[in-house]
C-alpha positions as MATLAB code, in Angstrom:
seq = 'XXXXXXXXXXXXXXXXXXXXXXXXXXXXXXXXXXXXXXXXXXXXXXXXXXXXXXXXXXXXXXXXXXXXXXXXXXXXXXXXXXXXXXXXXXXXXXXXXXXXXXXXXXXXXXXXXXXXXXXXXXXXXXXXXXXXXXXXXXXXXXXXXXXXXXXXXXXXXXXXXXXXXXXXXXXXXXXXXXXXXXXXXXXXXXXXXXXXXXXXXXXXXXXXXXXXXXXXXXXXXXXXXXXXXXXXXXXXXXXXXXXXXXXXXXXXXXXXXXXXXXXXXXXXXXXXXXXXXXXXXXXXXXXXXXXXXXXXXXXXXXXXXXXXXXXXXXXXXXXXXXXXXXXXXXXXXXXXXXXXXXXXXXXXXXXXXXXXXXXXXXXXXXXXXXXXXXXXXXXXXXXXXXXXXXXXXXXXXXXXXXXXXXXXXXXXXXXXXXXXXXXXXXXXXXXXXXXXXXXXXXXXXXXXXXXXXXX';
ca = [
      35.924   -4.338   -1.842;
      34.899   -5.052    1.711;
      37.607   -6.035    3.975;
      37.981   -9.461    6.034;
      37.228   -7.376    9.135;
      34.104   -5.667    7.939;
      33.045   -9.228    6.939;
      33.983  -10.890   10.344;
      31.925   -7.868   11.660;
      28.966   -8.458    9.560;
      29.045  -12.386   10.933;
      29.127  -11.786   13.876;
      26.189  -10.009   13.793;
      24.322  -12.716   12.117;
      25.676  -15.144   14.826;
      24.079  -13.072   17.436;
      20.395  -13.533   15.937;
      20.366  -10.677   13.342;
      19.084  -12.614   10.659;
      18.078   -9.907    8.432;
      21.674   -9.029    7.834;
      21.993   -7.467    4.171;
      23.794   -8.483    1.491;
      26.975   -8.701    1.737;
      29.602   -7.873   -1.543;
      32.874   -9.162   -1.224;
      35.515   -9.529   -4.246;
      38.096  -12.652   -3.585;
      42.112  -11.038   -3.261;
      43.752  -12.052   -6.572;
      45.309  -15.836   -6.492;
      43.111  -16.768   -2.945;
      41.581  -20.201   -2.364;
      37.644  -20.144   -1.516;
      36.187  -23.075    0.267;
      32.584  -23.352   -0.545;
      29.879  -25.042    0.459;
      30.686  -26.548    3.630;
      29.985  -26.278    7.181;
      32.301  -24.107    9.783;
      33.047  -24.535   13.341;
      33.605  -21.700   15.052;
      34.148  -22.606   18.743;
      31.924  -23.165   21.603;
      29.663  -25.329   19.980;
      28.956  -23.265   16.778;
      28.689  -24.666   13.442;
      28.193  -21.997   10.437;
      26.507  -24.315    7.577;
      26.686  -23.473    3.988;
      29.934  -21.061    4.085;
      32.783  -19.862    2.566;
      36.458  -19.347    3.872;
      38.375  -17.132    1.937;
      42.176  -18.038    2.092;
      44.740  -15.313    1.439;
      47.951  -16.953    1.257;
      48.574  -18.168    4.616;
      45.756  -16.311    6.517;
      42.209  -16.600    6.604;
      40.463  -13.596    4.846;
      37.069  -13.988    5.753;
      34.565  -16.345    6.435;
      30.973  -15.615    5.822;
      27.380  -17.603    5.207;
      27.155  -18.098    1.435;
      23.774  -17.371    0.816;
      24.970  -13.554    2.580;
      27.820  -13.014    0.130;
      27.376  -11.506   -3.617;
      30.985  -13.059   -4.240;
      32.862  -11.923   -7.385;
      35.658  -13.866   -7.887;
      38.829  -12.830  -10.416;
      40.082  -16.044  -12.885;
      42.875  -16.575  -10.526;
      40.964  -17.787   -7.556;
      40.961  -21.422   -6.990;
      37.679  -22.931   -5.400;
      37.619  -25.974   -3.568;
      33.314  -27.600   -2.896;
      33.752  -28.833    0.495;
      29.877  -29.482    0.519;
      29.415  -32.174    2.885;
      32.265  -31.789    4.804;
      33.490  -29.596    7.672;
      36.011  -27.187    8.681;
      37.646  -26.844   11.847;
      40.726  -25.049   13.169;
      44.250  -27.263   13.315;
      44.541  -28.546   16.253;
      47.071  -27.647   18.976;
      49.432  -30.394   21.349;
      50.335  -28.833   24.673;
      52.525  -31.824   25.656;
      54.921  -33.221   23.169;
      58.594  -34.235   23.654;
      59.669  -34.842   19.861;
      63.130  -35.604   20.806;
      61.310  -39.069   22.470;
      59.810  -41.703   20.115;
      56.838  -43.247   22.697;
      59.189  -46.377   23.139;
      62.039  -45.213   24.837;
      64.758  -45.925   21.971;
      67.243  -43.430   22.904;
      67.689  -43.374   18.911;
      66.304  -40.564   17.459;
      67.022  -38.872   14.476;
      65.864  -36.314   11.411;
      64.226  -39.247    9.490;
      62.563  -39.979   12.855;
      61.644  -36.712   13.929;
      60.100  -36.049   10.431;
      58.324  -38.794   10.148;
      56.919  -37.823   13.410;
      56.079  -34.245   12.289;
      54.260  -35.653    9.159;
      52.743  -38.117   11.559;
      50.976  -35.130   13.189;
      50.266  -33.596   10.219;
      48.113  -36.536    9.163;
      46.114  -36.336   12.371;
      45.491  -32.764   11.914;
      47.991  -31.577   14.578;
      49.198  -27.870   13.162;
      50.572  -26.900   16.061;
      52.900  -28.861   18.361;
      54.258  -27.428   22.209;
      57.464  -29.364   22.973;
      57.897  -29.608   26.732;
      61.364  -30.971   27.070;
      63.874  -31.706   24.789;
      67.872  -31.227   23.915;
      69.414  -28.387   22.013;
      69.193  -30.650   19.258;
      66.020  -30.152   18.727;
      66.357  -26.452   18.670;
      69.233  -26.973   15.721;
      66.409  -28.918   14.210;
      63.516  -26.879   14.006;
      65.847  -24.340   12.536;
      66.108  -26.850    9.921;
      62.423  -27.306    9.385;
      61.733  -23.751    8.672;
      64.459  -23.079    6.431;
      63.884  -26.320    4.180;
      60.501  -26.065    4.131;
      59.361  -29.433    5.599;
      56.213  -30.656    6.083;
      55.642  -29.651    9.582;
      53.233  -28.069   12.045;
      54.564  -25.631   13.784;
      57.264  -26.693   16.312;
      57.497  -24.323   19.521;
      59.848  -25.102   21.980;
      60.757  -24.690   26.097;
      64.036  -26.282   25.315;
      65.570  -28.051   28.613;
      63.194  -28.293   31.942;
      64.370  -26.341   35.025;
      64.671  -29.093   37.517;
      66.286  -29.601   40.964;
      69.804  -30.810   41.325;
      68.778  -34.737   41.567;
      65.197  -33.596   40.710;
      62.538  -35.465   38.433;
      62.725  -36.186   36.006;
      65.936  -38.265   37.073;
      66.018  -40.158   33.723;
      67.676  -37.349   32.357;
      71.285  -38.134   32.569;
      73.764  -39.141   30.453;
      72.873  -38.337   26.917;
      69.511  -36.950   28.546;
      71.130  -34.484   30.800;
      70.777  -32.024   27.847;
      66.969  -32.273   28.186;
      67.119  -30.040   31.698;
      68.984  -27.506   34.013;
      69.256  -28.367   37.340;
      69.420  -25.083   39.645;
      69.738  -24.303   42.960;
      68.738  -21.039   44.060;
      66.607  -17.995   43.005;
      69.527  -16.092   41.203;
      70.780  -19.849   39.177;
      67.063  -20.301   38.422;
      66.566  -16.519   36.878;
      69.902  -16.855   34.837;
      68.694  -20.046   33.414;
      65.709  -18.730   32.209;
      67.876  -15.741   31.169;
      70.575  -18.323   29.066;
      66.699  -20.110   27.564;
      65.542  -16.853   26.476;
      68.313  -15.832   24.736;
      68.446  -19.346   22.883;
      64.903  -18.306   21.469;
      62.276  -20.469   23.480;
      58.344  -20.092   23.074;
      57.559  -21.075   26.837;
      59.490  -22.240   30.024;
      58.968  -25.253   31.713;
      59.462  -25.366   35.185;
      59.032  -29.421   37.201;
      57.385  -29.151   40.599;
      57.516  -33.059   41.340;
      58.675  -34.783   44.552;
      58.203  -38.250   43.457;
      56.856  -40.895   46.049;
      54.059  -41.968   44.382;
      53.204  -45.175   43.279;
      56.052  -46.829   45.419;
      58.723  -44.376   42.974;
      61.393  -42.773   44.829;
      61.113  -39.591   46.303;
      63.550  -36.867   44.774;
      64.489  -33.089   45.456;
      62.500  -30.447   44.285;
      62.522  -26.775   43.105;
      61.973  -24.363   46.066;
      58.931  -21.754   46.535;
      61.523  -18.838   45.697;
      63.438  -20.320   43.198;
      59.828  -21.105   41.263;
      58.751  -17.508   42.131;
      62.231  -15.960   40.639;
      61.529  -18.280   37.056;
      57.860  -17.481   37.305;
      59.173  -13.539   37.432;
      62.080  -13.679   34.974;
      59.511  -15.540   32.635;
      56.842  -13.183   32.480;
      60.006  -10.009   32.246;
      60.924  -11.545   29.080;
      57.477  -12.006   27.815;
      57.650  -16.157   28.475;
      54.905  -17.900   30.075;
      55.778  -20.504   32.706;
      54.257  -23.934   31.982;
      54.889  -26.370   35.427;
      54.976  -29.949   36.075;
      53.037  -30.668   38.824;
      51.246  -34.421   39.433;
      49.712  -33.212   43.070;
      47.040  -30.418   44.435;
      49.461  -29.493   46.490;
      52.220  -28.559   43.849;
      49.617  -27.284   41.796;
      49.038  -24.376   45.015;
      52.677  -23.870   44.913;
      52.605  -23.592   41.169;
      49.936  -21.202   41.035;
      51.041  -19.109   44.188;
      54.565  -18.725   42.515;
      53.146  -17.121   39.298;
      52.515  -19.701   36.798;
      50.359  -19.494   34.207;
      49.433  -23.291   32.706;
      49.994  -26.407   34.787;
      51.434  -29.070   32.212;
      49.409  -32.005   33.549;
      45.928  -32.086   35.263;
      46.716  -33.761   38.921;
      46.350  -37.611   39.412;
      47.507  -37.910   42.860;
      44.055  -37.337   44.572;
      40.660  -35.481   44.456;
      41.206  -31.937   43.154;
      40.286  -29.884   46.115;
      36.640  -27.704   45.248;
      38.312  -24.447   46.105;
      41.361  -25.076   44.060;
      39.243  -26.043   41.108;
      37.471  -22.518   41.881;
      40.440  -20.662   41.924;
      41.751  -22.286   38.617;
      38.779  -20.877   37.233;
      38.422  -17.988   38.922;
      41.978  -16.984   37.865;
      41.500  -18.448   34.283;
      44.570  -20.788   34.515;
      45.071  -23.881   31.603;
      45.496  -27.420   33.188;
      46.817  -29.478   30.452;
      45.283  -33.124   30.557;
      47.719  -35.605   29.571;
      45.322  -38.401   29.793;
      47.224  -40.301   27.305;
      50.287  -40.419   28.929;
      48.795  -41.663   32.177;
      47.264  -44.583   30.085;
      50.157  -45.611   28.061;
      52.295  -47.364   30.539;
      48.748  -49.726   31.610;
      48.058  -49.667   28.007;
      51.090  -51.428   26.488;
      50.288  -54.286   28.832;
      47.046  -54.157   27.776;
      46.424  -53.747   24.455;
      49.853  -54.684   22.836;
      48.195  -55.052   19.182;
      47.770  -51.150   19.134;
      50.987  -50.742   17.681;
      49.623  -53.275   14.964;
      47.150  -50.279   14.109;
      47.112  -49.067   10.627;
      46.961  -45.353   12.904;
      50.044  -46.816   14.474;
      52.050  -48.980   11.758;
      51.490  -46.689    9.268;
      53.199  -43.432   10.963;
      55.532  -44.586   13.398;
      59.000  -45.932   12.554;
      59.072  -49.857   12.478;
      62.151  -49.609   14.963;
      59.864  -48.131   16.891;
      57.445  -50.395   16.994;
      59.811  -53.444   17.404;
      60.928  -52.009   20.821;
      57.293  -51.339   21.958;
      57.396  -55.602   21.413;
      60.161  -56.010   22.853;
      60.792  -58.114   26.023;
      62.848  -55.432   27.778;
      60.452  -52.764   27.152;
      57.269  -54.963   27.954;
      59.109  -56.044   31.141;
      60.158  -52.519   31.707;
      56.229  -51.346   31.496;
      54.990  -54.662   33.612;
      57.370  -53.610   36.664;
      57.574  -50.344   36.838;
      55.575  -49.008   40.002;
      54.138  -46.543   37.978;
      52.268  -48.924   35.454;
      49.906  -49.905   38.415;
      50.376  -46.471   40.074;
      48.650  -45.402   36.538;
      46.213  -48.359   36.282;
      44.732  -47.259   39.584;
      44.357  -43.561   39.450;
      43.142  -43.099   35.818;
      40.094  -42.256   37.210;
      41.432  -39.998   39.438;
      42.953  -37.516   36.594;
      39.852  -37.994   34.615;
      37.218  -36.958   37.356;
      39.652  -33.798   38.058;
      38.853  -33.205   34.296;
      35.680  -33.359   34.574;
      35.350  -31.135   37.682;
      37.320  -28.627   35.961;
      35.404  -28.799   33.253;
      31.789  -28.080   35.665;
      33.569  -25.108   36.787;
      34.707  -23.543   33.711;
      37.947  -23.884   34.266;
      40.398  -23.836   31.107;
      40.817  -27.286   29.986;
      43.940  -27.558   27.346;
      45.338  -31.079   25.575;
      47.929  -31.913   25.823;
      49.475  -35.933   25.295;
      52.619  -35.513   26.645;
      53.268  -37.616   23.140;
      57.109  -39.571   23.049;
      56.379  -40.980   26.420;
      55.901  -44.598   27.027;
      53.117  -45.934   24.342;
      52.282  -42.153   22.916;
      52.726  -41.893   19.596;
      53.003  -38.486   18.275;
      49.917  -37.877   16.315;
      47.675  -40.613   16.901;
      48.154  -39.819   20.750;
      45.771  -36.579   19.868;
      42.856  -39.124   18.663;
      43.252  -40.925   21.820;
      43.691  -37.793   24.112;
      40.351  -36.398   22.364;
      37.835  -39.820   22.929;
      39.688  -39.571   26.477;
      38.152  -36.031   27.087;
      34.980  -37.232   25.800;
      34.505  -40.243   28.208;
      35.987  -37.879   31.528;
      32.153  -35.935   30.778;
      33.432  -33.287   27.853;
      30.977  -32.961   24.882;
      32.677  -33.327   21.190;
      32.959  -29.262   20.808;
      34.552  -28.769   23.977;
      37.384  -31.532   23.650;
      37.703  -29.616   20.077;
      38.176  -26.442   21.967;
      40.644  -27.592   24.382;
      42.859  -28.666   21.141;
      42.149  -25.471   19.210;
      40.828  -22.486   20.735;
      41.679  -22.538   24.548;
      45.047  -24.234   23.440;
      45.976  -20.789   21.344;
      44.275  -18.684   24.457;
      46.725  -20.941   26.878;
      49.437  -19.808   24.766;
      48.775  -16.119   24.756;
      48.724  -16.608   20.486;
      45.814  -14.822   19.077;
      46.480  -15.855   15.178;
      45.989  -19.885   15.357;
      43.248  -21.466   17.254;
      39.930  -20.899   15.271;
      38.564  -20.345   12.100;
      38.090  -16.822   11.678;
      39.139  -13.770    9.125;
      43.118  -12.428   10.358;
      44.470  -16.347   11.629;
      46.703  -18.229   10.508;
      45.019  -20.569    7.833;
      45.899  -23.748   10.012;
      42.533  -25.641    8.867;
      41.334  -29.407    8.862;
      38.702  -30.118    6.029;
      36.807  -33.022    7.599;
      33.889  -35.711    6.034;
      31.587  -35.534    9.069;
      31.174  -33.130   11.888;
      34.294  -34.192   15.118;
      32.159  -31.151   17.157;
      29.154  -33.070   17.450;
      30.755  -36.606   16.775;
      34.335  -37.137   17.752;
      35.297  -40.145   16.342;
      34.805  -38.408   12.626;
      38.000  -37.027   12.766;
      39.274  -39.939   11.721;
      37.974  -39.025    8.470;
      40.256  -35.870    8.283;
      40.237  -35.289    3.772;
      42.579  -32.153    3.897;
      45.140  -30.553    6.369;
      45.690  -26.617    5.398;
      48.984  -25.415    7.478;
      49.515  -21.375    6.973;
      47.900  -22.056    3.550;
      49.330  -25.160    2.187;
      46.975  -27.851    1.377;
      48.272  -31.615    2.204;
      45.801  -34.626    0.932;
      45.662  -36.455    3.491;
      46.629  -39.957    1.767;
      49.856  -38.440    0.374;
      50.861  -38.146    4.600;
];
């Protein structure tokens, strides 16, 4: 039998021009699912056609051209034609706060949150980075795993370290639980001490003085209490994701030691050397396009929520408040609707020149904020990418591939033998056209196929 990594091996070869490859003999593990027939993307704008994927439980155990394979297969393996179709990795959100509902209820709950886990599901999302959120959340995720539910994978920075008074001020009252306010180095490294020990994937850290947009202006973390979190992060293993809205946090951000800034700047221009040194240093900037929209785009486009990508996944509650007068008039005078409106542009050209550069680009929707709907939001974030000057593959790879590399996780991310089998079986090609993944057939998460329809 020829192992997954001999066969990975033997691709890769191929890949790099060596046509001539022989033969290759592979026997299926006992009880694996083989997808045959269709076309693979692999990342950076490579599509295998006519493959196989070999599925081993929950991981991928190889993936190979067919015509290159003698394949014996014992009675026990299942195979799924995919001809026509396409396979592509899961895709990853950056920027989620599931314990938010895109419409500012202040009601959530487990039928809630699950229908907004199945929600992403449905649009492919395997993977989902909550920025934010209460210890709730925490309890609830517990829950997820040891039920069984039909989830992507939930990962968690649990509350925000904020300033006392600091953004975002919103969270107070039954909120409050959704940050830690510190003051000083030694309260900031025992709060990401008390996080760690609570079992968080990340830490979030806000750098955001407010001001813009005619919003008032609020305290801020310090340069050594953002150096001590950035340092008692990367002790425990954590990476530090930061808020940051401005070039000028984002220096701060980077000179303190952190490694992904949670939303690409919208304040002004990025600044060519600072786009340089993004790259240079190989630092994620996660885009949050979506988010910047959604305020503008309830005023604008109020039938969205009338969407069958919309009515069918998101609570009708929900929806009802997104129509109602107090949120509309919320959205209509709040400074940062036309702070939003007018600077769009702004985020998406600093996309765009982070994208000429090489720098990582990550998505990210920042999804339960005003008019982001978890799920659907990664549709929208994706056509976003696509009109700031990204081609199809690349906005792919900032959900997939450069997500996992943001994340330091080497076993989601792409199709290839040793990941996790988080996979997307898709009618069309979303690397070369990205509005076919609306036409997402089959969402594999570590190994267990969902029909679509039945999400």
């Amino acid at each position: 039998m020829l192992r997954p990594l001999t066969l990975g091996f033997a691709l890769s070869f191929l890949l790099a021009g060596c046509v001539s490859e022989p033969t290759i003999r592979f026997q299926a593990p006992e009880g694996a699912t083989v997808l045959a027939g269709g076309s693979v993307y692999l990342g950076d704008g490579i599509t295998l056609d006519d493959a196989l994927v070999v599925i081993d439980g929950g991981t991928i155990a190889a993936v190979a051209p067919r015509p290159s394979v003698d394949f014996t297969m014992p009675d026990s393996v299942r195979v799924v034609d995919i001809t026509g179709r396409t396979v592509l990795p899961g895709l990853i959100d950056l920027h989620t706060h599931l314990s938010s509902d895109g419409c500012f209820t202040g009601k959530m709950s487990e039928p809630r949150l699950r229908r907004q886990l199945r929600a992403n599901l449905f649009s492919g999302v395997t993977t989902v980075l909550d920025l934010g959120s209460t210890p709730w959340l925490r309890a609830e995720r517990a829950k997820s795993i040891s039920e069984g539910w039909d989830s992507p994978e939930i990962l968690l920075a649990g509350p925000m370290i904020t300033a006392p008074g600091g953004h975002p001020v919103a969270a107070e009252g039954r909120f409050a639980g959704m940050v830690k306010r510190v003051s000083g180095p030694e309260a900031a490294r025992l709060a990401v001490a008390e996080l760690a020990g609570n079992g968080i994937d990340v830490v979030k850290a806000v750098l955001e003085g407010g001001g813009f947009g005619g919003m008032r202006t609020a305290p801020t973390l310090g340069e050594a209490e953002l150096r001590a979190i950035a340092e008692e992060a990367h002790a425990r293993g954590l990476k530090l994701f930061v808020h940051v809205s401005t070039p000028r946090e984002a220096r701060i951000a980077l000179d303190a030691g952190a490694d992904v800034l949670a939303h690409v700047p919208i304040s002004e221009p990025l600044p060519p050397e600072l786009v340089r040194r993004l790259a240079t240093e190989g630092k994620a900037a996660i885009t949050t396009l979506t988010a910047y929209e959604g305020f503008f785009r309830l005023i604008d486009d109020p039938g969205y929520v009338d969407t069958p990508e919309v009515a069918d996944h998101v609570d009708p509650e929900v929806i009802e408040a997104c129509r109602g007068a107090d949120v509309v008039s919320f959205a209509d005078s709040n400074p940062f609707t036309v702070y939003a409106r007018n600077q769009i542009d702004v985020a998406r050209d600093n996309v765009s020149a982070l994208r000429a550069a090489g720098a990582p680009i990550v998505l990210g929707t920042d999804a339960g904020n005003l008019y982001v709907f978890h799920g659907p939001a990664v549709h929208r974030e994706l056509a976003l990418l696509v009109e700031s000057g990204l081609s199809p593959s690349e906005a792919i790879d900032a959900a997939t591939v450069k997500a996992a590399d943001a994340l330091g996780r080497h076993d989601i991310g792409s199709v290839r033998p040793g990941r996790r089998a988080d996979l997307l079986i898709v009618a069309g090609n979303p690397a070369q056209r990205i509005a076919d993944l609306a036409d997402i057939e089959i969402v594999v998460r570590a190994g267990r196929f969902y029909d679509r329809s039945a999400l």
